[in-house]
C-alpha positions as CSV (number, residue, x, y, z in Angstrom):
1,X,-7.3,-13.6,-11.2
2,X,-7.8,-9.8,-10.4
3,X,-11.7,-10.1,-10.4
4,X,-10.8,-12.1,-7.2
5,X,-8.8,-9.0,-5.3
6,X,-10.8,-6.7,-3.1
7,X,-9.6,-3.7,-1.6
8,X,-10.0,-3.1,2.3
9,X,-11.2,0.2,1.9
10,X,-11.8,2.3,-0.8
11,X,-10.0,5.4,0.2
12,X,-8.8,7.6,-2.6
13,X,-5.5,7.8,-1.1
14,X,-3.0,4.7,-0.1
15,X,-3.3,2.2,2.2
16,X,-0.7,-0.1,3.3
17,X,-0.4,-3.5,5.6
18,X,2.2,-4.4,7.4
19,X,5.3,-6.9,7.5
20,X,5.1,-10.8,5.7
21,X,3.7,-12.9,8.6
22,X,2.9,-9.9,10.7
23,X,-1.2,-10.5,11.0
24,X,-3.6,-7.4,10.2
25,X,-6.7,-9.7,11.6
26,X,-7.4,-9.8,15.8
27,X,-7.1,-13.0,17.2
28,X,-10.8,-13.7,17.4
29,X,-11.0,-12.8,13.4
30,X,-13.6,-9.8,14.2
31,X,-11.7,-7.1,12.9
32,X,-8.4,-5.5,10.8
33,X,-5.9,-2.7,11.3
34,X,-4.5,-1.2,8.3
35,X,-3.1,2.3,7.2
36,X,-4.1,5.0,5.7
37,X,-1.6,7.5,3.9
38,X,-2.9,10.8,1.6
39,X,1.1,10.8,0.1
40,X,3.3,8.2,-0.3
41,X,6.2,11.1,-0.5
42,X,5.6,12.1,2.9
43,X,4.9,10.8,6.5
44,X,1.8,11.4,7.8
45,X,-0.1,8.0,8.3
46,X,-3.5,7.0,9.6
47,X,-3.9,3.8,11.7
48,X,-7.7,2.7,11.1
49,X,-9.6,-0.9,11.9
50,X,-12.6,-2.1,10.8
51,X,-14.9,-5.4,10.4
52,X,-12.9,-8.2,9.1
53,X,-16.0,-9.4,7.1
54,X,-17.9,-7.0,6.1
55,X,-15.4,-4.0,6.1
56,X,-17.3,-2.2,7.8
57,X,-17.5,0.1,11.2
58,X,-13.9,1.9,9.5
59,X,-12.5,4.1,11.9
60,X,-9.3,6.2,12.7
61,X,-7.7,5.0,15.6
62,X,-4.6,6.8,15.6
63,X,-1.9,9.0,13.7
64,X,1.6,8.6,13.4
65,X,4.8,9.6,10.9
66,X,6.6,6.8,8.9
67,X,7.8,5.5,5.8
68,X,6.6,2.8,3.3
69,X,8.3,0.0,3.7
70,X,6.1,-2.0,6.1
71,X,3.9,1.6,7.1
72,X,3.4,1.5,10.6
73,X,3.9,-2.3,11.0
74,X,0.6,-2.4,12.5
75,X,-0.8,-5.3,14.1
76,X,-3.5,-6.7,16.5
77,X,-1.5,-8.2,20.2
78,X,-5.2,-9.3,21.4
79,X,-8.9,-8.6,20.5
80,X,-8.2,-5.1,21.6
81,X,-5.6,-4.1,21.9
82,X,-2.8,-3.1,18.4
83,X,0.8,-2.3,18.3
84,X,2.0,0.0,15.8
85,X,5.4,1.8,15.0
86,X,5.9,5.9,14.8
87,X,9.1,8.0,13.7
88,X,9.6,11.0,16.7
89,X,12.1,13.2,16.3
90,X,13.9,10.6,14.2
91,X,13.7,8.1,16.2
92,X,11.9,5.0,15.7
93,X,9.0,4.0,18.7
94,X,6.5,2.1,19.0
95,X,2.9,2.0,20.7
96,X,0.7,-0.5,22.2
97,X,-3.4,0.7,21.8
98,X,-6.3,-0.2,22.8
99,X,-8.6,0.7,19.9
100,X,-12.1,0.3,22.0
101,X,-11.0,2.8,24.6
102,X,-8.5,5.0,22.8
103,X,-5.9,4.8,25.5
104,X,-2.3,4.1,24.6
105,X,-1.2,1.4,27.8
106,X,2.7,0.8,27.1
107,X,4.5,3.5,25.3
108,X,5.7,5.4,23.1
109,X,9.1,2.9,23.8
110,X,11.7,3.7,21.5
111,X,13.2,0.8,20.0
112,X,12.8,-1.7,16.8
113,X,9.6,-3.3,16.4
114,X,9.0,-7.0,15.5
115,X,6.8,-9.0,13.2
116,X,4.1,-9.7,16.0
117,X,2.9,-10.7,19.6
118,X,3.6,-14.4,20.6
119,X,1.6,-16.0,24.0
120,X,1.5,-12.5,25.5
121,X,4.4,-11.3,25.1
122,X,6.3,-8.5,22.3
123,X,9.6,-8.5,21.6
124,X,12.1,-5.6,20.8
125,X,15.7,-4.8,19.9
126,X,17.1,-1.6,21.4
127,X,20.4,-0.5,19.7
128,X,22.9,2.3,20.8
129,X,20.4,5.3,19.1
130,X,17.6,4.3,22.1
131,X,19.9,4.4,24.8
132,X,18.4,7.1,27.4
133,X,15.8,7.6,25.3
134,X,13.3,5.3,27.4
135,X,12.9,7.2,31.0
136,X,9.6,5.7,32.1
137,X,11.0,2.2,31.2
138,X,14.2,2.2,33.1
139,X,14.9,-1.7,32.6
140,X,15.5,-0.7,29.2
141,X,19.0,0.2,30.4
142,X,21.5,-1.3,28.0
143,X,21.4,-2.4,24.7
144,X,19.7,-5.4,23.7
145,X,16.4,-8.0,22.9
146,X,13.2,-7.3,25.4
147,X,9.7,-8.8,25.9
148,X,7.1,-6.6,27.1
149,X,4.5,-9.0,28.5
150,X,1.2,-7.4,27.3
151,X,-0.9,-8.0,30.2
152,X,1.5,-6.8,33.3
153,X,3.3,-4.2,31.8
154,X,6.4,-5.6,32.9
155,X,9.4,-5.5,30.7
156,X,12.6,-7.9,30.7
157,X,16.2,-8.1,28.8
158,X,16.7,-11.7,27.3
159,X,20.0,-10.5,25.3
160,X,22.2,-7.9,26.0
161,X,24.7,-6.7,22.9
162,X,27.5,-9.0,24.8
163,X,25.4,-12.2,24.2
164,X,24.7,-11.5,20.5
165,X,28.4,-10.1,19.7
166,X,29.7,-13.1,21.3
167,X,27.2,-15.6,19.8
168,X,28.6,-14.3,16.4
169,X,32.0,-14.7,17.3
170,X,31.3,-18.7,19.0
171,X,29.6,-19.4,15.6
172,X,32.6,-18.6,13.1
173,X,31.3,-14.6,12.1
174,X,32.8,-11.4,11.9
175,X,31.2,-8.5,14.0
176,X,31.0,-5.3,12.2
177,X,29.7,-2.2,13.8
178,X,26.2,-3.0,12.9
179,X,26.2,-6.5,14.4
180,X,24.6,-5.2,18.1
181,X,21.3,-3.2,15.9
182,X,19.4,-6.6,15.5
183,X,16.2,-6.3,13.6
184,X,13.2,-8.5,12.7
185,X,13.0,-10.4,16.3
186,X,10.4,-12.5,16.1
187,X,9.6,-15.5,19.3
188,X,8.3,-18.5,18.6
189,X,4.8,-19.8,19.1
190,X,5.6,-20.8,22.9
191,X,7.7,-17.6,23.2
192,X,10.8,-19.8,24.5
193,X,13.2,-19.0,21.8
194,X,13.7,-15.6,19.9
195,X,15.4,-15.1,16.5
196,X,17.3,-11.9,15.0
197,X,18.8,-10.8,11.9
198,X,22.6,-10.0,12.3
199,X,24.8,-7.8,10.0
200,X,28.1,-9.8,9.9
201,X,31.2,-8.8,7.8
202,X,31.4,-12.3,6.2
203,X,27.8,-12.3,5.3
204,X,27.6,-8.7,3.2
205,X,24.4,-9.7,1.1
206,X,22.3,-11.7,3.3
207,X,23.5,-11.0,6.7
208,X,23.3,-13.8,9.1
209,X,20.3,-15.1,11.4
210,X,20.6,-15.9,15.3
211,X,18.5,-18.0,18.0
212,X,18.8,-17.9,21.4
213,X,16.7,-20.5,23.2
214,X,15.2,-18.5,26.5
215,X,15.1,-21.6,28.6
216,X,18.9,-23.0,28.1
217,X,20.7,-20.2,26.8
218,X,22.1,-22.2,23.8
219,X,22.6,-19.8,20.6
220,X,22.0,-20.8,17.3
221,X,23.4,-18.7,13.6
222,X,22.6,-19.6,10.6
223,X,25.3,-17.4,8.1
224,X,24.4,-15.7,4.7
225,X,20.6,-16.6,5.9
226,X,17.5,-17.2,4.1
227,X,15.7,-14.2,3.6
228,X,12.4,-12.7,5.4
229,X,12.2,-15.7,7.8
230,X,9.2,-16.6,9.9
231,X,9.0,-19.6,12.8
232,X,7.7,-22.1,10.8
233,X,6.9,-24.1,14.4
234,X,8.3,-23.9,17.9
235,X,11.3,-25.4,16.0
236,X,12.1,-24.4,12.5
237,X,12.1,-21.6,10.3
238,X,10.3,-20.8,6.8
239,X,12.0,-18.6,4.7
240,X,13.3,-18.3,1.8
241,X,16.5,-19.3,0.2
242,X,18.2,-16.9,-2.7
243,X,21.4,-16.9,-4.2
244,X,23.6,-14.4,-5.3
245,X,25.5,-14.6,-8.8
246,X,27.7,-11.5,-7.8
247,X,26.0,-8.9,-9.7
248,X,22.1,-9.2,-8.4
249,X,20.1,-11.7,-6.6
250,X,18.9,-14.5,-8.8
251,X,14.9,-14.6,-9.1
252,X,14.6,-17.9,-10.6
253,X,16.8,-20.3,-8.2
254,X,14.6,-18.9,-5.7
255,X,12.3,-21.0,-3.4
256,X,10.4,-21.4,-0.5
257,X,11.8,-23.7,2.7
258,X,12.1,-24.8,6.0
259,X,15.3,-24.7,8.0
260,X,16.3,-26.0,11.1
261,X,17.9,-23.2,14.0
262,X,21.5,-24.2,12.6
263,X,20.8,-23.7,8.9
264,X,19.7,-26.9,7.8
265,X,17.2,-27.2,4.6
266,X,14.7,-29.8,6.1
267,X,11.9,-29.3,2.7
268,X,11.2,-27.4,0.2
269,X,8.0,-25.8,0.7
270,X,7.4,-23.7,-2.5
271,X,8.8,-22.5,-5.7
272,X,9.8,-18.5,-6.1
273,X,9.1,-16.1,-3.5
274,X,10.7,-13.2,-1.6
275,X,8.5,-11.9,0.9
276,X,6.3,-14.8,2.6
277,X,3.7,-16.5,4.7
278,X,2.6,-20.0,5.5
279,X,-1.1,-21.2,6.1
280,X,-1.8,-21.9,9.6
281,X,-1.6,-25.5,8.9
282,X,0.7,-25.1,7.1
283,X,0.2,-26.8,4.1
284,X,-0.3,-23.9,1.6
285,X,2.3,-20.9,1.2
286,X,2.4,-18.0,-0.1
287,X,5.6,-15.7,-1.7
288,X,5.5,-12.9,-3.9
289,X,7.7,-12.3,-7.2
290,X,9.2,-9.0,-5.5
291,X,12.4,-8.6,-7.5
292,X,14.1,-5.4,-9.6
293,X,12.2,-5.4,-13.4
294,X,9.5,-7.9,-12.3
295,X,5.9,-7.7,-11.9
296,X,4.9,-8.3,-8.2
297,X,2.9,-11.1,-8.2
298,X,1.8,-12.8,-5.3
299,X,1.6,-16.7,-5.4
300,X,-0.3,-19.5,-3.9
301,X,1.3,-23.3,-3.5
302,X,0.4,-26.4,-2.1
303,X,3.5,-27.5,0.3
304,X,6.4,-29.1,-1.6
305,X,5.2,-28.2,-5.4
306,X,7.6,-25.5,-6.8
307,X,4.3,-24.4,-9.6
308,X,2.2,-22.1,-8.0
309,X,-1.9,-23.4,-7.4
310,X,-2.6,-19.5,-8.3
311,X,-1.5,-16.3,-9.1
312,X,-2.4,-13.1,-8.1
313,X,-1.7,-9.4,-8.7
314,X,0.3,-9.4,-11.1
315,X,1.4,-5.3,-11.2
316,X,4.8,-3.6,-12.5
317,X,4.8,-0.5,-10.9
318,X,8.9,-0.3,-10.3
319,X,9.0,3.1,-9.1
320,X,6.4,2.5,-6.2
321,X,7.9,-1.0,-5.6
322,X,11.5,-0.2,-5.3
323,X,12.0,3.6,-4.6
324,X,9.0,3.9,-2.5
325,X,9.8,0.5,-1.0
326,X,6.2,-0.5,-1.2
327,X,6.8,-4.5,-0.7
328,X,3.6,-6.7,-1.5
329,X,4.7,-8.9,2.1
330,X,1.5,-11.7,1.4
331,X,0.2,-12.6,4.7
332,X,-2.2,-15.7,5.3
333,X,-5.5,-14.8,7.3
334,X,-6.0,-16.4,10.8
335,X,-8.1,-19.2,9.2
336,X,-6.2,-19.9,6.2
337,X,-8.8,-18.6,4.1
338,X,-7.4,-15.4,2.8
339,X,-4.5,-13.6,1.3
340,X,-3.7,-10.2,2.1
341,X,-1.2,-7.8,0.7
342,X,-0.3,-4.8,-0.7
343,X,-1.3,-4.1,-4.3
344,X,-0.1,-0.7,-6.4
345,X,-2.4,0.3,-8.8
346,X,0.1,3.3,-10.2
347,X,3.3,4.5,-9.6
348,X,1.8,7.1,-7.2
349,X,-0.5,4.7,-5.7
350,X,-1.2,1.0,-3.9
351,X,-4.2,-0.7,-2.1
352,X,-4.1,-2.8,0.7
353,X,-5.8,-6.0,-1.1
354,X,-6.8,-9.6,-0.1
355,X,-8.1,-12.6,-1.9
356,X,-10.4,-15.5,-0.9
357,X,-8.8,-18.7,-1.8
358,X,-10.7,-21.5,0.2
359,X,-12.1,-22.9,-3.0
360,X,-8.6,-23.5,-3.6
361,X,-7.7,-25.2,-1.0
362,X,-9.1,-28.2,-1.7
């Protein structure tokens, strides 16, 4: 299947895609925001866009300092406009663009990113390393889950670190001193509920994944979690489930499913995965094979079948994978009809790829 990858650029140097889920394409399916990076060993990153389907127009939008894993998370919040993560003075921030004028309307904010914009609003975690870091935004005053709403500016807690400690506790979990730096917040569709990913001391491997519904305050965790959820709908998760035989995470026993808030397994929706993405009917999905001493490949199935409809990719570059933290995170298009995700082509070097699988989907 490799005749059927095409690169988005063909820079000489790297170029990266974001988080599983997290959407490179703008809403209207016009155009695509990826990075650019001359050395995977260092920092320096480019932030360019160009056509969607033709690839072409390619221009540098913006320059920023970050690692591998995930680049600069970049992704479009409306036809315009991208958000995008830099490291400044250590600290983790993040920008919101507008790629036609070149002004930067809401930021630098230091705090985590998330996955992506839902129904005009971002979301954020802010742990104790942000704290007074955030002058021009002083609601960002304790530590905590915000929304930025992408239109007004205006910014607003949902969470504060007492909510989540104590939704840990209410749900049978042991804090530990990581349990208030939340990560991966992601709203739903509607952008009434927001999810988390919680470090608990009973939960070591997977950690443990929290809910808080926006509109009635009830709290949701699901302990030792699947891994790299998404909101499958306004309800339920997609993620997938691993298990851990006490020396490494089995590959094999893995799969692909959906999940209610509390944890539980409603379907399965594909076979082996780590890293995934489900069509926006969700009736294909996509996972790739990104486990220690495997090749990365990325595959395609048709919901509730376990063997994959296709296979892609299909590198074992370890080095680039693992130490580099390079993760292939196979993201569906806007209109189901693509594939993107990051492809090494050396130890020293990967490509930000995509396949057309329409023809598949049939």
């Amino acid at each position: 299947m490799e005749e059927r990858l095409r690169s988005i650029s063909d820079y000489e140097g790297s170029t990266l895609l974001g988080m599983n889920g997290g959407q490179p394409e703008s809403p209207d399916g016009k155009r695509l925001v990826y990075a650019r990076k001359p050395d995977l060993e260092k920092g320096l990153t480019e932030i360019w866009i160009c056509d969607r389907d033709t690839l072409g127009n390619q221009r540098k939008v913006f320059t920023v300092d970050c690692g591998n894993h995930n680049g600069p998370s970049a992704t479009f919040t409306d036809n315009s406009c991208i958000v995008f993560r830099d490291n400044i003075d250590g600290l983790s921030a993040f920008r919101i663009l507008d790629v036609d004028t070149g002004e930067v309307k809401y930021g630098p904010v230091f705090a985590k990113e998330s996955h992506c914009a839902e129904n005009g609003w971002y979301p954020f975690s802010v742990s104790e390393e942000f704290l007074g870091k955030n002058p021009g935004f002083p609601q960002i005053d304790r530590c905590g889950i915000y929304l930025l709403n992408l239109s007004s500016g205006e910014i607003k807690r949902v969470a504060d670190k007492e909510t989540v400690y104590n939704m840990v506790v209410e749900h049978g979990c042991v804090p530990n001193a990581h349990t208030t730096s939340m990560s991966h917040v992601q709203l739903n569709p509607s952008a009434t509920r927001v999810m988390m990913r919680l470090s608990v001391e009973n939960c070591p491997v997977f950690g443990a994944l929290g809910c808080i519904d926006l509109e009635t305050g009830k709290t949701h965790v699901i302990p030792d979690k699947p891994v790299h959820q998404l909101w499958f709908d306004d309800d339920t998760y997609m993620a997938t489930r691993q298990y851990y035989d006490g020396k490494v995470i089995e590959m094999a026993s893995s799969r692909i499913q959906r999940f209610t808030v509390d944890g539980e397994c409603l379907e399965t929706l594909g076979g082996i995965g780590n890293h995934i993405d489900g069509s926006p009917d969700r009736e294909y999905f996509t996972g790739d094979r990104a486990y220690p001493g495997y090749p990365a490949d990325i595959f395609l199935y048709r919901r509730g079948r376990t063997e994959p409809l296709a296979v892609f990719g299909g590198q074992d570059f370890q080095d680039i994978t693992w130490r580099k933290k390079v993760h292939p995170n196979p993201t569906f298009s806007r209109d189901g009809k693509r594939i993107y995700f990051n492809h090494p082509v050396s130890e020293d070097r990967t490509v930000a790829c995509f396949v057309e699988v329409e023809e598949l989907l049939k």
